[in-house]
C-alpha positions in Angstrom: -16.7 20.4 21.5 -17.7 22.2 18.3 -15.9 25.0 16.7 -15.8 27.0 13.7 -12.5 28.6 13.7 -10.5 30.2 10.3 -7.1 28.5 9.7 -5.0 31.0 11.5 -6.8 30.2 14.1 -6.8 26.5 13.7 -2.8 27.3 13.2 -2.2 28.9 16.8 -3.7 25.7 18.2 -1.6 23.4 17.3 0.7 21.9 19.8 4.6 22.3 19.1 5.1 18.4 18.2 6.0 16.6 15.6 4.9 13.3 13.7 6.1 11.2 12.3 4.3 8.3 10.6 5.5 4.3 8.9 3.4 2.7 6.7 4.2 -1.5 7.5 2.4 -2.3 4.6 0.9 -5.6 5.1 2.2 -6.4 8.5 0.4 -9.0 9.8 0.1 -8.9 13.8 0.1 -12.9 14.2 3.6 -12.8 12.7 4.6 -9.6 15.0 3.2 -11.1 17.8 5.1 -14.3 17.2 8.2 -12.5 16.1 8.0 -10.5 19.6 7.7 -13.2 21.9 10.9 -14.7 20.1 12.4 -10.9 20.4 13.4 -10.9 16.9 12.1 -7.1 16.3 13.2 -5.5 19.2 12.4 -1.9 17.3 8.7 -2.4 16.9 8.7 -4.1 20.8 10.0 -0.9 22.3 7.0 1.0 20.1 5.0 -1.1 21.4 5.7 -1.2 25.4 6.0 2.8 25.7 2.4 3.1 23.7 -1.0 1.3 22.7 -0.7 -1.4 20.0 -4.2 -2.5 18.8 -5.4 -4.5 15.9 -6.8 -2.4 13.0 -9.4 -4.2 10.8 -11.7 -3.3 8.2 -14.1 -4.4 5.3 -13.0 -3.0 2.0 -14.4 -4.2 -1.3 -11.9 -4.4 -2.8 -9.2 -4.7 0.0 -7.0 -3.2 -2.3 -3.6 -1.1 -1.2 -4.4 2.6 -2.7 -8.0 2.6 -1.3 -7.1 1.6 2.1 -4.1 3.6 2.4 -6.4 6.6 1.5 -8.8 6.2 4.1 -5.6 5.6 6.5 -4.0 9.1 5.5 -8.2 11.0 5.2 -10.1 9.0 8.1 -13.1 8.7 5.2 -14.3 6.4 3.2 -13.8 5.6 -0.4 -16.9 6.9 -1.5 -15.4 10.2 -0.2 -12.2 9.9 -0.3 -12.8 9.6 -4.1 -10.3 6.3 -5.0 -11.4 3.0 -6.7 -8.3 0.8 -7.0 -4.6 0.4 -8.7 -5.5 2.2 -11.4 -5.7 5.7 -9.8 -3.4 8.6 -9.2 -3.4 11.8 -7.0 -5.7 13.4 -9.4 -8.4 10.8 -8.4 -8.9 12.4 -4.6 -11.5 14.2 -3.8 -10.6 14.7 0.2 -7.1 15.7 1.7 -4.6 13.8 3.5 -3.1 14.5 6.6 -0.2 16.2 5.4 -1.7 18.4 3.2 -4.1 19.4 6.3 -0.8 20.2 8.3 0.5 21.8 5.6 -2.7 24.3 4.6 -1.9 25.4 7.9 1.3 26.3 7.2 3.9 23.6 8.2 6.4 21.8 6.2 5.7 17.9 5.7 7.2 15.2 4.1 5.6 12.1 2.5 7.6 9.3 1.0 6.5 6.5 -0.7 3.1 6.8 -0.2 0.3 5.4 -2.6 -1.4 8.1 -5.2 1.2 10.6 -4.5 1.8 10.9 -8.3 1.7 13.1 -10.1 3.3 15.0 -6.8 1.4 18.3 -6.0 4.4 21.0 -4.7 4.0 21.8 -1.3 5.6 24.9 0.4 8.8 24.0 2.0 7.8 20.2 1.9 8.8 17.1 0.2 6.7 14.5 -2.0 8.4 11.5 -3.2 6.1 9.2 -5.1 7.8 5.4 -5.5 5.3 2.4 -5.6 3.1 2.8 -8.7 4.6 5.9 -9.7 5.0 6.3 -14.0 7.4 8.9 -14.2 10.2 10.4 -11.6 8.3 13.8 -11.0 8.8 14.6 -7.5 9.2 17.7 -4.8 12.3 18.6 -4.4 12.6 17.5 -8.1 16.4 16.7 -8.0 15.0 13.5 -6.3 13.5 12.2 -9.5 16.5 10.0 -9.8 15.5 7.5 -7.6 13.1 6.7 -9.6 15.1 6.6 -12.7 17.6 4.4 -10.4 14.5 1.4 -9.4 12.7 1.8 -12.4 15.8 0.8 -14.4 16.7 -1.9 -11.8 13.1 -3.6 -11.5 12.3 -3.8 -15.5 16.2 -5.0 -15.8 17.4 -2.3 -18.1 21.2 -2.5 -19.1 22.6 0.4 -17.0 25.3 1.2 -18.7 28.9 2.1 -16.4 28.3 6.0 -17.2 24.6 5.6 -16.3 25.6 4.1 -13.1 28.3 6.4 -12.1 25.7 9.1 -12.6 23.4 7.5 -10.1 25.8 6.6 -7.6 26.8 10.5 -7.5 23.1 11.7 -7.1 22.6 9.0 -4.4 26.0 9.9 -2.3 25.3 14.0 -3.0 21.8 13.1 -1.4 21.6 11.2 1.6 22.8 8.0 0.9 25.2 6.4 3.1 28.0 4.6 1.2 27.3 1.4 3.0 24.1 1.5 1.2 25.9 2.2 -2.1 27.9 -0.4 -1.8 25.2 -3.2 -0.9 23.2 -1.7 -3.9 26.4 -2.1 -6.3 26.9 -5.7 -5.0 23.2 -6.7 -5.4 23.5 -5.1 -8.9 26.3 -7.2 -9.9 24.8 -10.4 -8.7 21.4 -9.6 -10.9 24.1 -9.3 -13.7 26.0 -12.3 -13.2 24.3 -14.2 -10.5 26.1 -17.3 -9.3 24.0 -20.6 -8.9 23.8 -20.4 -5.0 22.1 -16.8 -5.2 20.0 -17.7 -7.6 16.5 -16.9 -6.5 13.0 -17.7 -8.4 12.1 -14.0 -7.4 15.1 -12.4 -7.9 13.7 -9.3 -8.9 12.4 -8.7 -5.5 16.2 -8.1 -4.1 15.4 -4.2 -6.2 12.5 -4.1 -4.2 14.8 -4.6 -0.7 17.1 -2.2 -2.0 14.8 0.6 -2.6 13.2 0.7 0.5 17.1 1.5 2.1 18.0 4.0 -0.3 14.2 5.8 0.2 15.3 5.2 3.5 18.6 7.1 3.4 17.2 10.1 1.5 14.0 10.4 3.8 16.5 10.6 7.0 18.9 13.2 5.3 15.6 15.2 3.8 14.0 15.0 7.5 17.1 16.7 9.3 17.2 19.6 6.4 13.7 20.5 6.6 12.4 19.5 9.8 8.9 18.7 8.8 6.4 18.9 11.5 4.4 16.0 9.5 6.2 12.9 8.1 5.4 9.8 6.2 7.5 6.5 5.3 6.1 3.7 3.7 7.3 0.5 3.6 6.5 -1.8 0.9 8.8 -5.2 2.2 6.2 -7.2 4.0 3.4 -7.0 1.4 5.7 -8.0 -1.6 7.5 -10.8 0.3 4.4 -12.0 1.9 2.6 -12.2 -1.8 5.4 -14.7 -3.4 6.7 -16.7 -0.3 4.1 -17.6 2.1 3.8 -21.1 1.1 7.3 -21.8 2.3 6.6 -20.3 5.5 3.7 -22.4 6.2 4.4 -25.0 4.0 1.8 -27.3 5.4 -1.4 -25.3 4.2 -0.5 -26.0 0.8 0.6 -29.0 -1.8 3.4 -30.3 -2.9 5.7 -27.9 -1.9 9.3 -29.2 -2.3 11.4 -29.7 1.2 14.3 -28.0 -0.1 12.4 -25.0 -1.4 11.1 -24.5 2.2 14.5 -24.6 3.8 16.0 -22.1 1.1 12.8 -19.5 1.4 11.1 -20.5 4.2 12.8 -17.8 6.2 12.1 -15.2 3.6 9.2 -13.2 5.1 11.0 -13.5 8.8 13.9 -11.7 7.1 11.6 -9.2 5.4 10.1 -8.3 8.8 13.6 -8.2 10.5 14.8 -5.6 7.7 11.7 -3.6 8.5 12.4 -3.4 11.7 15.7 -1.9 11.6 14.7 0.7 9.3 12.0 1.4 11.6 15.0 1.7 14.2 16.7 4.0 11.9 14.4 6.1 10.8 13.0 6.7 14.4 16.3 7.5 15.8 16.7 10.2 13.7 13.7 12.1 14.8 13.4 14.2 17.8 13.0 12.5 20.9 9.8 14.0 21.7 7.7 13.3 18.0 4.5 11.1 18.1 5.6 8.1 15.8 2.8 5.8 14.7 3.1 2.7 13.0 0.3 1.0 11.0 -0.8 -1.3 8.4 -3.4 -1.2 6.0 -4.2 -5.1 6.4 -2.0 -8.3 7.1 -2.0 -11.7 5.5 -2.5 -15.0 5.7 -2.6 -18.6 3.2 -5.7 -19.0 1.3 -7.9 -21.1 3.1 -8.1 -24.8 1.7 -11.0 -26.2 0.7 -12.5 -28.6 -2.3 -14.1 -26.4 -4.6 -12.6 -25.3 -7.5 -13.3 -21.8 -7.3 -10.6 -21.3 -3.7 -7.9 -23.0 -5.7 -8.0 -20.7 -9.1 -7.9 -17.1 -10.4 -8.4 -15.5 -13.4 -5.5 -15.5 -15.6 -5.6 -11.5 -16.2 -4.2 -10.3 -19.3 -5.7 -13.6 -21.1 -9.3 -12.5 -19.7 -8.5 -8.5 -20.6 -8.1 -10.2 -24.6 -11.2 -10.8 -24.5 -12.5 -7.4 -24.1 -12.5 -6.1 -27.8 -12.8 -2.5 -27.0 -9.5 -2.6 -24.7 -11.2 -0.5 -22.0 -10.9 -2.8 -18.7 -8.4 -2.2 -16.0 -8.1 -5.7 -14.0 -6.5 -6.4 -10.4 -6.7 -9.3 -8.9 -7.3 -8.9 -4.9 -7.5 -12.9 -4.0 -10.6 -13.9 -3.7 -11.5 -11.1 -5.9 -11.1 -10.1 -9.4 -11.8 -6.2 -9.8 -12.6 -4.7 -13.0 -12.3 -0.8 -13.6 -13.7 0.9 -16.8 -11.7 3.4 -18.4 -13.4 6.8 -18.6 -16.9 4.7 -17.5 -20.2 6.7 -18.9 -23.5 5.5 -19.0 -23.3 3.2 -22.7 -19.9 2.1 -22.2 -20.6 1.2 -18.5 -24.0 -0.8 -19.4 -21.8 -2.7 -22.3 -19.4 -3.9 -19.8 -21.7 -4.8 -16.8 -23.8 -6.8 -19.8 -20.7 -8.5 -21.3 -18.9 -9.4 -17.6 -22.3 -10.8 -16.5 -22.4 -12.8 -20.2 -19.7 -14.7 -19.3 -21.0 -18.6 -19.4 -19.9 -21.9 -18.9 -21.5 -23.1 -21.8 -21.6 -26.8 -20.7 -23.6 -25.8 -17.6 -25.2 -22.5 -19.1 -24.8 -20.9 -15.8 -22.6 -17.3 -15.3 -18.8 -17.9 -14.6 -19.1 -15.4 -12.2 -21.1 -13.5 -9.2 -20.9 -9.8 -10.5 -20.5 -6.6 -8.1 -21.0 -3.2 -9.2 -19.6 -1.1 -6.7 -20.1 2.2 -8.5 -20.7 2.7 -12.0 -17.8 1.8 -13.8 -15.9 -0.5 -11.0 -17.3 -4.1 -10.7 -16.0 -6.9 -8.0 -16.2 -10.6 -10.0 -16.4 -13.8 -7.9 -16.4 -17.2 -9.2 -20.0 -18.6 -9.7 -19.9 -21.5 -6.5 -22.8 -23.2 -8.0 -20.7 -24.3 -10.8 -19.2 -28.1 -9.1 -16.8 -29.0 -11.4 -14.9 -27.8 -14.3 -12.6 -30.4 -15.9 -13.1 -29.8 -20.0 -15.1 -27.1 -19.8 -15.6 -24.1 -21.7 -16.6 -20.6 -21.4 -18.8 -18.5 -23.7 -19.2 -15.0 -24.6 -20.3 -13.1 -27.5 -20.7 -16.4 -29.4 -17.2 -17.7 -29.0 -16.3 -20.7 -27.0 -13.2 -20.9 -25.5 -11.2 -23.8 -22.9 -11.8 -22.6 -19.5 -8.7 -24.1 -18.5 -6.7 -21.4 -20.3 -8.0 -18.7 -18.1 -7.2 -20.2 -14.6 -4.5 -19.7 -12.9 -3.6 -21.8 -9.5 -3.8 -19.5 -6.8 -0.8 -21.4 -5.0 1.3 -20.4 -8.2 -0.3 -16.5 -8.3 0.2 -15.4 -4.6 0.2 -17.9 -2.2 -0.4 -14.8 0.3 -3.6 -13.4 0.2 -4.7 -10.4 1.9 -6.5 -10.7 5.2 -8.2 -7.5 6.5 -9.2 -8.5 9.7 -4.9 -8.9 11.1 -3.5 -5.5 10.7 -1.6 -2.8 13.5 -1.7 0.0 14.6 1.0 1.3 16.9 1.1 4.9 18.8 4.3 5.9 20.8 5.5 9.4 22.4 4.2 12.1 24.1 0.5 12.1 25.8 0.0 8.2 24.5 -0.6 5.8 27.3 1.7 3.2 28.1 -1.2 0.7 27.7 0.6 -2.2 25.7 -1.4 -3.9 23.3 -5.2 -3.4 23.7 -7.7 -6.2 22.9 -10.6 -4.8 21.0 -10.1 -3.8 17.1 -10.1 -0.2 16.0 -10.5 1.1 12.2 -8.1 2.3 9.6 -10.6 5.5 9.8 -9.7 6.5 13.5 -5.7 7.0 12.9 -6.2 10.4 11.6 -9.1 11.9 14.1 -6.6 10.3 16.7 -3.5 12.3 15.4 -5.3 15.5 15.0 -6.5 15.3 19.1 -3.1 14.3 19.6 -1.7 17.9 18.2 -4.6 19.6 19.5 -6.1 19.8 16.3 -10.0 19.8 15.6 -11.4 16.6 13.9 -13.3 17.2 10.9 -17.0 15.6 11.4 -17.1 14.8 7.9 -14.4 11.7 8.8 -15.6 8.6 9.3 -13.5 7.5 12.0 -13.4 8.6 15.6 -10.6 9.5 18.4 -9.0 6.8 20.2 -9.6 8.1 23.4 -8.1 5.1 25.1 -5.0 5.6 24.1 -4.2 9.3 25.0 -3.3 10.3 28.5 -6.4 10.9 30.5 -4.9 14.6 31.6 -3.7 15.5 28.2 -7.7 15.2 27.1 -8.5 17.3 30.0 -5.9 20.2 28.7 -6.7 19.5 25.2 -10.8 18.4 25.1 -11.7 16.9 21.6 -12.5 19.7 19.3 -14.8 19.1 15.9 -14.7 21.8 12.7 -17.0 20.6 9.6 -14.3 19.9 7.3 -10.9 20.7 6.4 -12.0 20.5 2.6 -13.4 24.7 2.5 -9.8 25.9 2.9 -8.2 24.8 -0.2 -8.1 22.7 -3.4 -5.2 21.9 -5.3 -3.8 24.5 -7.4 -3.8 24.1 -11.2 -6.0 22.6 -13.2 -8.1 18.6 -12.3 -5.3 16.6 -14.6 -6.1 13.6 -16.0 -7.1 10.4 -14.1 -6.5 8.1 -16.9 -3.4 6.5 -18.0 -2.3 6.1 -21.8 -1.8 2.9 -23.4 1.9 3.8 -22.5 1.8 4.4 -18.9 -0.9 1.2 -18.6 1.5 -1.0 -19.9 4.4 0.5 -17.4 1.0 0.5 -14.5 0.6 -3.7 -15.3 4.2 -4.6 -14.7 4.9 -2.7 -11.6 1.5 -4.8 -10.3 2.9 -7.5 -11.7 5.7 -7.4 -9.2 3.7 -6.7 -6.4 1.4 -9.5 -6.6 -1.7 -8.4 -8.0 -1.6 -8.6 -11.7 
């Protein structure tokens, strides 16, 4: 059914229900699966057995975090969506996201944590709380920018002074967060300071990362009950972090040499990771209204490189070694294993033709063959993969611009890098509440671009044909579609752009710098 309808109209459509929405980034469903039949996460299992659970895959090049959560939150594709990588921000979208679509027609909504939500645009009667490659602590309400201030400090291992910490510990209790939380965030603190040798942990710094996610947690459940937000979004950022730096203890017979006692002291690390999610799952849902739609999705899961002989599945680039060799300083690298992607800052047509001639330059000079197989996604963005012709590499050395340098010094071993790689065909998607069937888990895959058409029928809201996904018909209550037939508008895009003026896109050397080590962290620089 096509309609063109204005957005008061669209407004008096809507039905009177709530969402509410957790990003699981990088749940991976063979570990839910496994973790269910064990009933470790009893949370997700009751999601789970009073909705439809399906297996969301996808293709992305790159499979990177940003540009999948994107087309998650728009239902469209990069190309229109508008996002290229890590080295976006909120400026870079060209399409909205579900919240602001919600909002536009007049309803307060709330999104925490979510990718490219910095620099915040300020909603009416809504909340935006940027955390995960966020440079500065602007949020909506902006009393919140202390959190930021709070991990920031924690994660680059600042010396917080006593005053310092007193002042934080008074924003976090005067907003939302419970003093059990304050006091297992003071005890982690003070075992970061002076860490005894049992706690000492080769990633240490992800216990911050832990103890974000439960004070976002705490503030998003107090900010929820003020404001009441008919849209909501959660993201947590446990299972993607944990799964980059520890999956070779889980499965410690895909890779070599890993020591015995370094499996039994982490091997249960990415189990605990997904037990922790879980309960805040638990929490968080039980502090919505009974009768809100809560869907639970990931934007891919993961899995251990696969092993094989050649060369090229054992290494990666060595990033910040390879960006020295860029004279002009203007490449932006991620590394998405098996991938290396390479943005151009501010790419026009000379600088972009300089860089797609110098990565494509790139020689081993003992075999005079490219080092790499070179993508150009779009002008400006490239997608490098080692050249497999290339059999061997033992004292070799690359060339480029007529200097020779050890190849050896730019590879790094994968297994030491992230032994968890990305895998884009084992992610979830879970629907639960009103007018969802009861269906259980559902065999065939769906896409990352159907969650939003499907959450628009849900709330009686017309798609927009320019989205690339479609409604998940199977999974909505066969007489709630005959009340509430699918409806289509064009787009949602006429209505309204963001106020002010574009903003930059571009970070300065600054904010880059700051950009590198929060990807750092994360597993992907």
């Amino acid at each position: 059914m096509n309609v063109h309808l204005s957005k008061s109209e669209i407004s008096e459509k809507i039905l009177d229900k709530k969402v509410l929405v957790i990003g699981l980034d990088g749940a991976s469903k063979r570990i839910i699966d496994r973790m269910i039949g064990q009933k470790e996460l009893p949370v997700i299992d009751r999601l789970i057995n009073t909705g439809s659970y399906y297996h969301s895959a996808h293709s992305f090049k790159p499979c990177a975090s940003p540009v999948i959560w994107t087309s998650i939150s728009t239902g469209k594709k990069p190309e229109k969506h508008g996002v290229k990588g890590f080295y976006d921000n909120s400026y870079s979208l060209t399409a909205k996201r579900i919240w602001e679509i919600f909002n536009m027609l007049g309803f307060p909504v709330g999104a925490m944590g979510h990718f490219l939500t910095w620099p915040p645009e300020k909603l009416d009667n809504s909340f935006i709380i940027p955390a995960i490659l966020a440079l500065g602590k602007e949020c909506y309400p902006e009393k919140y920018g202390f959190l930021w201030e709070l991990t920031h400090d924690a994660e680059n291992e600042k010396k917080i002074k006593p005053r310092r910490m007193l002042k934080y510990l008074s924003e976090c209790y005067g907003n939302g967060v419970k003093l059990s939380t304050l006091f297992e965030g003071v005890l982690g603190f003070t075992k970061k300071k002076f860490p005894l040798l049992e706690d000492l942990d080769k990633f240490f710094f992800m216990s911050s990362i832990s103890m974000r996610t439960k004070f976002y947690r705490d503030v998003f459940i107090d900010l929820y009950k003020t404001l009441q937000p008919r849209y909501a979004y959660f993201h947590i950022h446990l299972l993607d972090t944990y799964s980059h730096h520890y999956w070779q203890y889980m499965e410690p017979e895909l890779f070599e040499n890993i020591p015995e006692a370094d499996v039994k002291r982490y091997g249960q690390k990415i189990y605990n990771a997904y037990r922790n999610s879980d309960r805040i799952i638990g929490d968080i849902v039980n502090s919505v209204d009974p009768g809100t739609l809560i869907v639970v999705v990931s934007d891919h899961g993961f899995k251990a490189m696969p092993r094989t002989e050649h060369w090229s599945d054992k290494f990666t680039i060595r990033s910040q070694k390879f960006a020295d060799l860029d004279t002009r300083g203007e490449m932006y690298i991620s590394i998405i294993i098996p991938t290396v992607h390479v943005i151009i800052r501010n790419a026009a047509p000379e600088k972009n033709d300089h860089y797609r001639r110098f990565l494509q330059s790139v020689e081993i000079l003992e075999d005079r063959k490219p080092l790499f197989r070179v993508e150009e996604l779009e002008p400006g963005s490239y997608l490098l993969e080692f050249n497999r012709e290339i059999d061997e590499i033992s004292g070799k050395h690359i060339v480029t611009e007529g200097k020779s340098y050890p190849l050896e010094e730019f590879l790094m071993p994968i297994q030491e890098y992230t032994p968890g790689v990305h895998d884009e065909k084992d992610g979830i998607l879970i629907f639960s509440g009103p007018d969802v069937r009861h269906n259980g888990y559902q065999e065939y895959p769906v896409s990352v671009f159907d969650i939003v058409p499907t959450i628009l029928a849900l709330c009686n809201l017309p798609v927009g044909r320019d989205m690339d996904g479609r409604v998940i018909t199977e999974a909505i209550e066969d007489n709630f579609l005959q009340k509430y037939p699918v409806q289509y508008i064009d787009t949602y895009e006429k209505f309204r752009v963001r106020a002010g003026d574009k903003g930059k896109t571009d970070f300065s050397d600054e904010e880059a710098v700051t950009l590198k080590e929060q990807l750092k962290n994360l597993g992907y620089f």
